[in-house]
C-alpha positions in Angstrom: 83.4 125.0 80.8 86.4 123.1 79.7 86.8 120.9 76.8 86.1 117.2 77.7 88.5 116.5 75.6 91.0 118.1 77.3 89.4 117.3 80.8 91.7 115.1 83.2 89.8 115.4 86.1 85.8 115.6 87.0 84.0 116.1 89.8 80.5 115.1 89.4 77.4 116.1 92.1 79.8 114.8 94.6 78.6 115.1 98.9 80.3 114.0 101.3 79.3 113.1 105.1 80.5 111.6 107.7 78.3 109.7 110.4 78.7 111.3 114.0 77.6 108.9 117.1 76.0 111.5 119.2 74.1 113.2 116.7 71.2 112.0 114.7 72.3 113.2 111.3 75.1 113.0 109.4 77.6 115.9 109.4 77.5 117.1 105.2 80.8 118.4 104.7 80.3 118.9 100.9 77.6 119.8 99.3 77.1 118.6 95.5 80.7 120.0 94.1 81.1 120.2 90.5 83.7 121.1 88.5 86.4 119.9 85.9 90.1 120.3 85.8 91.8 120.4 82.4 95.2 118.3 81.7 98.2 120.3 82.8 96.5 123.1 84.7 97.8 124.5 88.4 94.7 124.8 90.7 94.4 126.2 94.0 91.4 124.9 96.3 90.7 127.7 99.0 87.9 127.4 102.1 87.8 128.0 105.3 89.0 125.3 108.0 86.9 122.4 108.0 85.1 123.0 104.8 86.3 119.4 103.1 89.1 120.8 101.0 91.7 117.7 102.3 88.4 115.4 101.7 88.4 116.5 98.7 91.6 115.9 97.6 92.1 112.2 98.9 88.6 111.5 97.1 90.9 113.0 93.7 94.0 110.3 95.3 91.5 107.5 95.5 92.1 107.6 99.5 88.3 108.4 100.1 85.1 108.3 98.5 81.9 110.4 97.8 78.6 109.6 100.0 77.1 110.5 96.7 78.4 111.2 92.9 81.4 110.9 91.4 84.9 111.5 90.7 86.8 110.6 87.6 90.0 110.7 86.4 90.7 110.6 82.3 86.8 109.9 82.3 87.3 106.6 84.6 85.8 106.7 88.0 88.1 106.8 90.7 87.7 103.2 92.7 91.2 102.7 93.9 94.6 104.5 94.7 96.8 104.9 91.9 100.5 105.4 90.8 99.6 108.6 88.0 98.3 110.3 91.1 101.3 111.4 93.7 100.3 113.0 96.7 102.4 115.5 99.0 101.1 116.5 102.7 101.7 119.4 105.2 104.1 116.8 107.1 107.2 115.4 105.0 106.6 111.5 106.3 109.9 110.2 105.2 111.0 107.5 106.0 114.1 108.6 108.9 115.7 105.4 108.6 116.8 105.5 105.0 118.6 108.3 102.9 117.5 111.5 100.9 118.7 109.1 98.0 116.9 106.2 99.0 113.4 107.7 100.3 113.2 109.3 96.7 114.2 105.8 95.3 111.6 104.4 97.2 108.3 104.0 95.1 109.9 103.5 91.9 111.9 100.1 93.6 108.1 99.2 95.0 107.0 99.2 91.5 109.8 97.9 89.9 110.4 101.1 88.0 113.9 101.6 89.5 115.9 104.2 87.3 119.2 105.5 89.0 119.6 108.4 86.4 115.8 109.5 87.0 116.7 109.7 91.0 119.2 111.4 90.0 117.6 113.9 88.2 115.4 114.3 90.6 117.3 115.5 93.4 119.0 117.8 90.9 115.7 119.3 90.3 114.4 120.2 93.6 118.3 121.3 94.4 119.2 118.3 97.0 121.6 116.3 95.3 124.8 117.4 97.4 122.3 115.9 100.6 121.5 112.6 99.1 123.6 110.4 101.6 121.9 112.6 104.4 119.3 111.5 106.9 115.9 113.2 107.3 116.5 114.4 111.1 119.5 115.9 109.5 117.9 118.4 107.4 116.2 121.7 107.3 112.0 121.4 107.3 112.6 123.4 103.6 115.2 121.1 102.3 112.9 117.9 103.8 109.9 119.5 101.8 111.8 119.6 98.4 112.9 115.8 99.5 109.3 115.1 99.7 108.2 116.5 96.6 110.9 114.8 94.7 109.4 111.7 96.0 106.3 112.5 94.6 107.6 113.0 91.5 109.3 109.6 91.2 106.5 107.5 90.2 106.0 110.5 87.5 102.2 111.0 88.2 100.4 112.9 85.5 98.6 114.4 88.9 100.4 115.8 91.8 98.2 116.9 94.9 99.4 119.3 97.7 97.9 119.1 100.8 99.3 122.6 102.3 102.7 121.9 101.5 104.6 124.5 102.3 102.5 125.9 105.5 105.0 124.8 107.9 107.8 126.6 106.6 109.0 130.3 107.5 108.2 132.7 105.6 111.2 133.2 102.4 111.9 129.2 102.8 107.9 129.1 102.0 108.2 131.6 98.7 111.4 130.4 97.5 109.8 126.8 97.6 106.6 128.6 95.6 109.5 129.6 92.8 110.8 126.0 92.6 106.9 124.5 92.6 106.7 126.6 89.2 109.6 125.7 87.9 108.9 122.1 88.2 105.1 122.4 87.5 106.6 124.3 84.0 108.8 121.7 83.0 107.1 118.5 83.7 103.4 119.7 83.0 102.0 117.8 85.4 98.2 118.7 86.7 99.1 120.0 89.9 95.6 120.7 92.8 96.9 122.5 95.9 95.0 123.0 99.2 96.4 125.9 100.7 94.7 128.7 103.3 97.4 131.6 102.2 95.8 133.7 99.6 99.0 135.3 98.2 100.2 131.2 97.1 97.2 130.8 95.1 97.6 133.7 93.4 101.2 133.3 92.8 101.0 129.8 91.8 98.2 129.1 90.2 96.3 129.4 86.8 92.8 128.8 88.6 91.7 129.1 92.3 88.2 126.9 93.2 87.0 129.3 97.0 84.6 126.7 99.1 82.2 128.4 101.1 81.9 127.1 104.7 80.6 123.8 105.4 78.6 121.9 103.9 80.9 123.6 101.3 79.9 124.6 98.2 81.9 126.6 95.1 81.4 129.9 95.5 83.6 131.2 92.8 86.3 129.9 90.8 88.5 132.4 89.4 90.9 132.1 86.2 93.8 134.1 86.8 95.6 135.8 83.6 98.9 136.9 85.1 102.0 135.8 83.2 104.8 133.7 85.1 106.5 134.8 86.9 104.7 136.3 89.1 105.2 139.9 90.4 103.4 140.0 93.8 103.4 144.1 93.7 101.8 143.6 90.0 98.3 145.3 89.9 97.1 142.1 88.6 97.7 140.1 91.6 96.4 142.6 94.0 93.6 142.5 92.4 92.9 139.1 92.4 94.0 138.8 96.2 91.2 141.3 96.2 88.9 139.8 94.7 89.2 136.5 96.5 89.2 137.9 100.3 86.2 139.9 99.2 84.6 136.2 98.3 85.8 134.7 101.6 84.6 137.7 103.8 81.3 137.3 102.1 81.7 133.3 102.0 82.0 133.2 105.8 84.8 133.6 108.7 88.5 132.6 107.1 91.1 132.0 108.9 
């Protein structure tokens, strides 16, 4: 169990259902999670298809809310959407009518946080800064990913969430994207929660991997992984732990 002192995020006896008009009962989706998430840490959050892991994370953004518990954030309950708490999603949604430049520009001019040199920065970070007069339409989906994750990072959240990034990309676009996320994740220590369904990312990014079971989804393991970045995906280590988890999953239920 974590120190509470060092605990950023809780998730307390949380369920979550949703009503369904031609049933009778309610369709549980989670089942009383609980779990804590330390300041700083990379998790991964594994399940099968339609086990809640997306419900969980916008619960975590403030985008949803549990049918029962709680979830806090620095040991305040989560009522609201907020700034500290950037979110990233499968699909880039940027905006095609403005620039690289100004999309990342963005949130910081909505809250009146404008900084040219941190734009800058940014875009030197995740390795666009030769595209920042570009349009959208006119980039790669990789190169429209790391546009969308610098815009994530402008408001500088303490807590980034990743709603299967990277699953639309091919496959070396998709791992040399996994090298940048730990390069940033390393430098800017931000608490990073992915939701990802490949196996091989988790282990590769993360520090700690949270496996749901099927719906209504429980925690059936969460693993803490000691393998030193960076990762060497032939390292016995990480076969292991690949191991370990599909073993959970096959056991969990069908994974796909």
């Amino acid at each position: 169990m974590p120190d509470e002192a060092g605990v950023q995020i809780r998730v307390q006896e949380v369920v979550k259902s949703f009503t369904r008009t031609d049933f009778d009962s309610p369709l549980v989706v989670l089942d009383n999670l609980c779990f804590s998430i330390e300041r700083g840490r990379f998790v991964s959050i594994i399940g099968e298809s339609g086990c809640g892991k997306t419900t969980l994370l916008r619960m975590i953004a403030g985008l949803d809310f549990p049918s029962k518990g709680c979830v806090y954030r620095d040991n305040v309950k989560v009522t609201a959407l907020d700034s500290k708490c950037g979110m990233m999603f499968q699909q880039t949604l940027l905006f095609p009518f403005l620039t690289v430049y100004e999309n990342v520009a963005f949130g910081p001019r909505m809250l009146k946080k404008y900084d040219p040199r941190q734009i800058r920065g940014l875009l030197q970070l995740v390795r666009v800064e030769e595209f920042s007069n570009a349009y959208p339409n006119h980039l790669s989906g990789g190169m429209r990913q790391r546009v969308s994750l610098a815009r994530a990072l402008a408001n500088e959240p303490d807590i980034l969430l990743l709603d299967e990034p990277l699953g639309a990309l091919d496959a070396l676009t998709r791992m040399k994207l996994q090298d940048e996320l730990v390069t940033i994740w390393q430098k800017r220590k931000n608490t990073m929660i992915m939701v990802t369904h490949d196996i091989d990312e988790a282990v590769f990014l993360s520090d700690t991997i949270i496996i749901l079971s099927p719906r209504p989804a429980h925690i059936e393991e969460t693993l803490s992984l000691d393998i030193p970045y960076p990762r060497n995906r032939s390292d016995p280590r990480f076969i292991a732990a690949r191991n370990r988890i599909l073993e959970i999953l096959q056991y969990a239920g069908d994974f796909r």
